[in-house]
C-alpha positions as CSV (number, residue, x, y, z in Angstrom):
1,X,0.0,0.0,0.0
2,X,0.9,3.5,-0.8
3,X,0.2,7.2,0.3
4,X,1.0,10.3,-2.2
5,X,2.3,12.9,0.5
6,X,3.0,15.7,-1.6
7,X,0.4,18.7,-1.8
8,X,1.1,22.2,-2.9
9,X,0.9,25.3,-0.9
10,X,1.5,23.1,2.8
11,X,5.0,24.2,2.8
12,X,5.6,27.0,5.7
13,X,9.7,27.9,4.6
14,X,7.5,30.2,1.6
15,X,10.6,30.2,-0.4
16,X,10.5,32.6,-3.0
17,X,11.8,30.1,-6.0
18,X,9.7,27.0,-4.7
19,X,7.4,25.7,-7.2
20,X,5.2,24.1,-4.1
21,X,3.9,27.1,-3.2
22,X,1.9,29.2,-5.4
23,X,-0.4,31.2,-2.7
24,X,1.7,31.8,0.7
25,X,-1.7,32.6,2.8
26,X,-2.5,28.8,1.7
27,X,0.1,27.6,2.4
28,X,0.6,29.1,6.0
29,X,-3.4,28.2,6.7
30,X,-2.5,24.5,5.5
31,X,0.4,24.1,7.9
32,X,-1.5,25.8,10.3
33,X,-4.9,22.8,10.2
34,X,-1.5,20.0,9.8
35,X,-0.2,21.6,12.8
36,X,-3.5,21.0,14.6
37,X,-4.2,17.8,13.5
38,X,-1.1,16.2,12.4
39,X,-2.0,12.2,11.9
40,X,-4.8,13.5,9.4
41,X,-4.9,12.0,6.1
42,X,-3.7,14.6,4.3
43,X,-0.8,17.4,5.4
44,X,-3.6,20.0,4.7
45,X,-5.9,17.6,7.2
């Protein structure tokens, strides 16, 4: 069995070259919900 873990705008460095990324307000509210549930399913829980 497999999991994808990747998803774009969870990354909370907000580097300015990083493709991840594309909306840093996103990105900060997605770490934010993995930060408050971290054993969701998803990083963006």
């Amino acid at each position: 069995m497999s999991k994808d873990i990747g998803e774009y705008n969870t990354c909370p460095h907000l580097c300015h070259y990083c493709y991840a990324n594309t909306n840093n307000a996103a990105a900060m509210e997605n770490w934010r919900r993995h930060c408050a549930c971290p054993h969701a399913d998803t990083i963006a829980g």
